[in-house]
N, C-alpha and C positions, 0 to 999 in steps of 0.2 A: 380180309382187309377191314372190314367192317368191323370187327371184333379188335383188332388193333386200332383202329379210330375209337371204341368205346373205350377203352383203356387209354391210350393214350393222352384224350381230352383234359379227363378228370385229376391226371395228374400235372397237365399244365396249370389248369386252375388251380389245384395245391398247391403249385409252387410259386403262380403267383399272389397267390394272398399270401401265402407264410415272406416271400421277399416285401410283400405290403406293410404286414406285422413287425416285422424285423429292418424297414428300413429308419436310415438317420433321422431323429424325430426335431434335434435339434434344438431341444431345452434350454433354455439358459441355467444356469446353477446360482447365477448370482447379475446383479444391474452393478453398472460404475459409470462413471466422468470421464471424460480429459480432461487433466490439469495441465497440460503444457499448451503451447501458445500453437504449436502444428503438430501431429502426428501423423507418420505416415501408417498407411491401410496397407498391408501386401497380401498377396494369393495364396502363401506361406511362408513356413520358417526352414525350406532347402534355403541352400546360399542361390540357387540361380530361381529367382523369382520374377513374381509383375509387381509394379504400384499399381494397386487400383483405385486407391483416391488419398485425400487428406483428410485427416479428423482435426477439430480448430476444441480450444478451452471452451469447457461446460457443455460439450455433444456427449450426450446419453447413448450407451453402448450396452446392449446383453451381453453377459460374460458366458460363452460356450464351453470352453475350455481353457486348461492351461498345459505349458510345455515349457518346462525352464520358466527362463525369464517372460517367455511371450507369450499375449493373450490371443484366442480365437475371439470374437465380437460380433455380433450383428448391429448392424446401425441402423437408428432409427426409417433410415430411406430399403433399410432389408438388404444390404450389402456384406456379405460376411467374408471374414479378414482376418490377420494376424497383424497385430502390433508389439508394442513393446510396455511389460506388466507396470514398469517402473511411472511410465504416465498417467498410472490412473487413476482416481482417487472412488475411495468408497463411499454409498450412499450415505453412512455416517459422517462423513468428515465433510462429505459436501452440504451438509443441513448446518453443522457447525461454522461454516464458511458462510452459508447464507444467513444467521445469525452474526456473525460477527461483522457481516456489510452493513446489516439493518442496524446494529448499536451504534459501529463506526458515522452511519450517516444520520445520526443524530447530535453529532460534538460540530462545534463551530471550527473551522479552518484555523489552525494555530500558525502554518506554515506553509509554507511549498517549496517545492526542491526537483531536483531529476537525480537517478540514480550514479554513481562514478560506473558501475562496474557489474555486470551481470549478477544480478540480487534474488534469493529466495526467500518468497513471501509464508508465512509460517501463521501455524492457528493462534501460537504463543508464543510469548518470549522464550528464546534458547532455540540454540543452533541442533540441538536434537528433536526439535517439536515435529511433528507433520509438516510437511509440506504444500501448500497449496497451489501455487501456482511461483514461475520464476519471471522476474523483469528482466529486459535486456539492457544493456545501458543505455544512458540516456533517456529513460522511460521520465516522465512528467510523473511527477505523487502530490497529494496534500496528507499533509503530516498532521493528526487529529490527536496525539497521546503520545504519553512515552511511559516508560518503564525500564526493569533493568534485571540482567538475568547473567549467572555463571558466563565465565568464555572458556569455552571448546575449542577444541579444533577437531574439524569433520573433513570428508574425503571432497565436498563439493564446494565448501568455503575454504579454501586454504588462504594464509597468512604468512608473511615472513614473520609476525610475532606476537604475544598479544597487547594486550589495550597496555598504552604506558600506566605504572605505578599502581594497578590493578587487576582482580582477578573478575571483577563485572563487567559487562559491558549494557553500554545504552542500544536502547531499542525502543521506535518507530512505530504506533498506530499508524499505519495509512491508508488511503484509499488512492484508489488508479484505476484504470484500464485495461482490462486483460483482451491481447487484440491482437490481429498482423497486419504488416503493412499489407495492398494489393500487389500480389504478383506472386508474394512468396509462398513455397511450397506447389508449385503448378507441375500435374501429374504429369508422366513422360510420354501415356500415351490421350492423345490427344480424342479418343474415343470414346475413353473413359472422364466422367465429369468427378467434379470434388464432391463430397458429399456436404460441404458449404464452401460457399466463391470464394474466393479472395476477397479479404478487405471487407465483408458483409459484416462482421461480427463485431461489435464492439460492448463487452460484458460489466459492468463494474466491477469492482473487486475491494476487497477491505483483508489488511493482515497484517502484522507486524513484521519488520525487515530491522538489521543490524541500521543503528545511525550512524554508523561509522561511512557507510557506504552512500548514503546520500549525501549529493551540494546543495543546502539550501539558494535560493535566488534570491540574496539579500540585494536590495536597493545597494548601488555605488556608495551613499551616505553613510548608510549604518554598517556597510562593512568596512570602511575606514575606520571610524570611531571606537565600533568593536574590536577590532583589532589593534588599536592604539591602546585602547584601555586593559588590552589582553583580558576579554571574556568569549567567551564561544557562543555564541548564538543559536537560541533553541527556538525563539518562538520570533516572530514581529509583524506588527499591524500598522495599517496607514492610519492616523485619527482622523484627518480633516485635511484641509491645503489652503493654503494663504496664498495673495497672489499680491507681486509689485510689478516694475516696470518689464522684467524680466521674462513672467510666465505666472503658472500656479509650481508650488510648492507646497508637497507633500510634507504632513510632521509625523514624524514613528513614534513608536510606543517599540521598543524592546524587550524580551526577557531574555535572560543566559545563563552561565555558570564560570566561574572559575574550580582550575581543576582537574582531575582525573574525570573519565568516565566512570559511572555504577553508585552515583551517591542516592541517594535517598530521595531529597529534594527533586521536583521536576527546574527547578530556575530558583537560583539564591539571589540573583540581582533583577532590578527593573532600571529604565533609563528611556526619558521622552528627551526626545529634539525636534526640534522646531529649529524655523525658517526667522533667521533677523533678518527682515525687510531692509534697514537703514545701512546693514553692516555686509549685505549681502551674502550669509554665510551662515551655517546650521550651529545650534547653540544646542550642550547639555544644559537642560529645562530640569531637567528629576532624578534624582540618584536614589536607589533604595538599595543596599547593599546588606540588610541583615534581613533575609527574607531564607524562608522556607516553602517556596510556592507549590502549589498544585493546579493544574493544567483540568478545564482548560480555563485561558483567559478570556472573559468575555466584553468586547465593543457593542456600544450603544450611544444614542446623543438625547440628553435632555430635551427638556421641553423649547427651550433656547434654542437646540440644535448646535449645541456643546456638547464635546465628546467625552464620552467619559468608558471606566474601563473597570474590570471588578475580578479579583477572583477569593481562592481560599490558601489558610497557610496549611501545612499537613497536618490531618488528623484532626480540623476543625471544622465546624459549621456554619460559622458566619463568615460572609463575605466582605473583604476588603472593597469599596467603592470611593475611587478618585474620577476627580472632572479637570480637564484642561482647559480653562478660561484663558485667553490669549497664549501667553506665552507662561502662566503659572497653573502648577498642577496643584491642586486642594483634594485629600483626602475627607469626604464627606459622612460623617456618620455622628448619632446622638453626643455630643457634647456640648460642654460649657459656650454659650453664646461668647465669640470673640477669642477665646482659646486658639491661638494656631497650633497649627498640628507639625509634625517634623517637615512634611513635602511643603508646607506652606512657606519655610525659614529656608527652603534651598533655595540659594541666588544659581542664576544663568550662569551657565558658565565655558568659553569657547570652547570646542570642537576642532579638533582639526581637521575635520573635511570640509571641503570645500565643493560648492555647487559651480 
């Protein structure tokens, strides 16, 4: 018996250290992101599995493994899971995203808008770029840039056609919020927690989206007027607000295009309105319609506390600087003492919207 107990010992111990040596050590092979707004966590990739939690945009995950399409993960709280490979983004492309928040959040707001329609936010222009993160609709954006890039057609943006009378289409610097409402995504079993709550997150985000797909939130005003004038509206700012018996009344400053999408120019046209006090009603104040502008436009107010507005035409370095003095706009820059300049000679002229 004795002799079977010295034998036998020595070989449990063998065999637990070699199952010690040999078990799952669990490496990562690679780190990634979530780029989607939820992912779910499951126990595996059988069809009859568990949720074990939610992964929310920009949660740091060890990549384990792969299978097909789906990834094995440890999350940072030490939870390991299978998700789906398609939501993840690489430690590359996430430093190139955080790069591209930090440039985008240095340009002045040209716009703001909400999406129409389920939108993919991309590192670059073109519907082939990476992907970074998708809006849902209705998402809130501020639009900081534009550009213009080929049109595709890809398996995630589908169209009934492309852009009219062109092969380019416009595209969207923005900035937004990559978030979820509370509530959504809440795991089934109720034992298991998220590995972030609901509604805790709310990420900045910066990337280019199709401008096709956003509505900007023009003022009642200037989307009359714009659309009487048939121009598209790409940028608009409030300058100031005059006030009569009425209220205060805001005056715009506009930029747009007439036209196809994918031209060159970011805005060929400028146009301020202003508020007639006497006439009760928004007047064209400025028409500048041989322009080649470049984005962005910059608001400011003199010493006065007259507004004034500046940008560049393409391909050039000095800046155009006009001032709105009441209800006339004067391009300000080194000339002849008493010379008016073209915006100085533009008379008022009605509006057909009406406040």
């Amino acid at each position: 018996m004795k002799r079977k107990l010295l034998v036998a010992v020595p070989l449990l111990c063998l065999v637990a250290l070699l199952a010690w040596i040999l078990r799952p050590k669990h490496e990562s092979i690679s780190d990634a992101y979530i780029s989607e707004r939820s992912v779910t966590l499951w126990s595996s990739v059988a069809q009859v599995r568990e949720q074990l939690g939610v992964l929310l945009y920009g949660d740091h995950v060890d990549v384990l493994a792969r299978h097909n399409e789906n990834v094995k993960v440890r999350t940072s709280s030490g939870v390991v899971g299978w998700v789906d490979g398609r939501y993840l983004m690489d430690p590359e492309l996430w430093k190139r995203s955080a790069k591209l928040l930090k440039q985008a959040s240095a340009i002045p707001v040209q716009a703001r808008g909400r999406t129409k329609v389920p939108t993919n936010l991309r590192v670059e222009p073109g519907r082939n770029e990476p992907r970074l993160y998708q809006f849902s609709r209705n998402a809130p954006v501020e639009i900081v840039g534009r550009a213009t890039a080929d049109w595709v057609q890809v398996s995630d943006e589908k169209e009934s056609g492309e852009p009219a009378e062109t092969k380019k289409e416009d595209w969207f610097l923005i900035r937004g919020i990559a978030t979820r409402p509370p509530g959504e995504g809440v795991v089934r079993n109720s034992a298991i927690t998220n590995t972030t709550q609901p509604g805790d997150q709310t990420i900045p985000i910066a990337g280019w989206v199709i401008a096709r797909f956003v509505s900007l939130d023009l003022p009642d005003a200037v989307r009359e007027a714009t659309e009487s004038a048939n121009i598209r509206p790409l940028a608009w700012f409030e300058l100031n607000r005059v006030t009569d018996g009425e209220g205060d009344h805001p005056q715009y400053l506009v930029a747009g295009a007439r036209g196809p999408e994918g031209q060159p120019c970011d805005f060929t046209t400028l146009r301020v309105f202003t508020w007639n006090t006497r006439k009760t009603r928004y007047e064209t104040a400025f028409i500048d319609n041989n322009l080649c502008g470049d984005f962005p436009i910059l608001i400011a107010k003199d010493l006065k506390g007259q507004p004034e507005f500046r940008f560049r035409l393409l391909g050039q370095k000095e800046d155009r600087h006009y001032r709105l003095i009441q209800t006339v706009v004067r391009r300000i820059k080194d000339e002849t003492p008493g010379a008016p300049s073209k915006s100085e000679k533009a008379k008022p002229q009605p509006s057909p919207s009406k406040k």
